[in-house]
N, C-alpha and C positions, 0 to 999 in steps of 0.2 A: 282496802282495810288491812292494817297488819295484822300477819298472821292467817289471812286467809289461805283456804286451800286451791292451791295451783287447780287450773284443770286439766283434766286428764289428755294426755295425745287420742286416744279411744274418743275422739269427737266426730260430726258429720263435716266441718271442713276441715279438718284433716285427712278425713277419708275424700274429699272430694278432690283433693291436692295425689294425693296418691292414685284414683283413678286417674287423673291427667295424667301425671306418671307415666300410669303405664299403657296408656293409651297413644302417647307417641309413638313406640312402633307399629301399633296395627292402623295409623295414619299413614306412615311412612309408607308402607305397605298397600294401601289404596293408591295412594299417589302416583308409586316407582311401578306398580304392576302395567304389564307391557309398554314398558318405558314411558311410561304418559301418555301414551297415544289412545290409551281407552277413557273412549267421551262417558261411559257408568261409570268406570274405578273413580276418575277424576272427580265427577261430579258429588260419587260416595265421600271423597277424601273432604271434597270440600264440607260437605254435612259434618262429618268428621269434625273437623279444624274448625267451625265455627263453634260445635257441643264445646270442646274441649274448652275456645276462649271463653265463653260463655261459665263455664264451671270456676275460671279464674276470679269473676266478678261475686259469682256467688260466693266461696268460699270465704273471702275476704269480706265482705260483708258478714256473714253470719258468724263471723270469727270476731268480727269487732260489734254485733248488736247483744250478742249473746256472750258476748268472756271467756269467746271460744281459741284466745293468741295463746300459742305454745312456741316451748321454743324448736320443738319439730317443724311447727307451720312456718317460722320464722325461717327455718333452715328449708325446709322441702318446697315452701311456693317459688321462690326465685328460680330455683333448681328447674321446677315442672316448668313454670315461662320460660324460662333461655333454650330448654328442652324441646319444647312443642314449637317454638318459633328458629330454632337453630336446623330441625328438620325441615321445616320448612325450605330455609334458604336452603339447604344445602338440596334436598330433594329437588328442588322448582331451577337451583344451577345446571343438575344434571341432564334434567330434562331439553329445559333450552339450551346447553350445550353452550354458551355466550359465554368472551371473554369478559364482559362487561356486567354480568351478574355474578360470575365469581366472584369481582372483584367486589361488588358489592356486598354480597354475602362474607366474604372476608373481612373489608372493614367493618361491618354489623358486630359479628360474631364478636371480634375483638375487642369492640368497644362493649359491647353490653355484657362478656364475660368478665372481662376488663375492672369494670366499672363495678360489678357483683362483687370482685373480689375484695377491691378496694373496701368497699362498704364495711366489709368484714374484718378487716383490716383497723380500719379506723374506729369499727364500735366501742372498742377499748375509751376512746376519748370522746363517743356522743354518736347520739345517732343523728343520721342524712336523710332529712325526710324527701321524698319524690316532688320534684318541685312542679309547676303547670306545663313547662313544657315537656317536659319527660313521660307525662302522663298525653298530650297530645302525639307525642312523638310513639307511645306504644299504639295508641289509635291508629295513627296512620299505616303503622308496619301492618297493623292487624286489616286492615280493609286493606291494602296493596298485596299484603301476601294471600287471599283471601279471593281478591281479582284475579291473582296467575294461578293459582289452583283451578278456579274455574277453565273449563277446556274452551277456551274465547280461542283461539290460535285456531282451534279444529274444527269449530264452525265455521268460521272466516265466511263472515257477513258483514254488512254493513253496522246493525247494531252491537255486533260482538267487536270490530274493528275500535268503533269509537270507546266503548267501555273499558277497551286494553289501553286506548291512549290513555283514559282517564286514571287507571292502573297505573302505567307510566308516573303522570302529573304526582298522584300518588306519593309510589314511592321514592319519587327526586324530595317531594317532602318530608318525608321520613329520613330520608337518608341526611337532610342538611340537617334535621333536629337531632337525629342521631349521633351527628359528631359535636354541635355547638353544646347540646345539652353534656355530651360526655366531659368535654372541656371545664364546662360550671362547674361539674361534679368535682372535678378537682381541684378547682379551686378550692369550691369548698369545702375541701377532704384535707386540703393543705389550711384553710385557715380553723377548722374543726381543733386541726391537732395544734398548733401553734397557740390557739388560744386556751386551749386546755393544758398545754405543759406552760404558757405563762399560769393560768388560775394556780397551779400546783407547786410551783416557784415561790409564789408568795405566799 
């Protein structure tokens, strides 16, 4: 309705985006404590990491059942997600020490910083709604990174064995949504603006 009164940033999912926040480092910090090799930190981390994603779903929901969008929330949830999932990779590279998760984590990071920035970028000429894969593809990262928090390595069992492959399987899927979806995204960030500076032409 015009002229209605904005709401306030002072909401519960705004606060709920800020506890994420700042709940990254004392994630990080269960994780990295005795370099990964404690099966409690680990296990703590993972509780951790799962509250955290979990408050991402809330917030965003009671931000849009209640008329709770600000444009702090607009700006601070991306921010908390790339945040809470970018420790992740980079914590979980350390750990494994692997040239092949770096590089994972490397492509990740760049594409879905990448892709955030762009977004911001482009809002001048329209917004990019999250299309279905992108939203499968944050499912995936979330139960794969999720998987290697779990201390599966340090039990080394038979059912912890299979559950890392399935980790694995995982995140080779993530990682291909990861990139095709980033791709979309530019496109449709390139036909976004193209077709808004023709609308403005004429």
């Amino acid at each position: 309705m015009a002229g209605a009164t904005p709401p306030s940033n002072l909401n519960i999912a705004n606060a709920l985006t800020v506890v994420r926040i700042i709940g990254v480092p004392f994630f990080g910090w269960l994780l990295l404590t005795h370099d990964g090799e404690s099966i409690g930190f680990r296990l703590a981390a993972w509780v951790a990491f799962a509250l955290l994603m979990i408050t991402d779903r809330i917030d965003g929901d009671l931000a849009r059942k209640y008329d709770l969008v600000t444009n702090f929330g607009k700006l601070a949830d991306p921010i908390a997600d790339k945040a809470l999932t970018g420790m992740a990779f980079v914590g979980l590279s350390i750990i494994f020490d692997s040239w092949l998760f770096w590089a994972v984590t490397i492509v990740v990071l760049v594409r879905e910083w990448g892709i955030t920035a762009m977004r911001f970028v482009v809002k001048r000429y329209g917004v990019m709604p999250a299309g279905q894969g992108g939203k499968v593809k944050t499912l995936l990262q979330a139960l794969a990174l999720g998987g290697y928090i779990l201390p599966l390595e340090l039990w080394d069992n038979v059912p912890s064995d299979i559950l890392l492959w399935i980790t694995h399987l995982l995140m080779a899927g993530a990682v291909i949504l990861t990139l095709t979806t980033g791709v979309q995204y530019v496109k449709d960030a390139i036909a976004l603006r193209r077709s808004a500076k023709a609308g403005a032409s004429s």
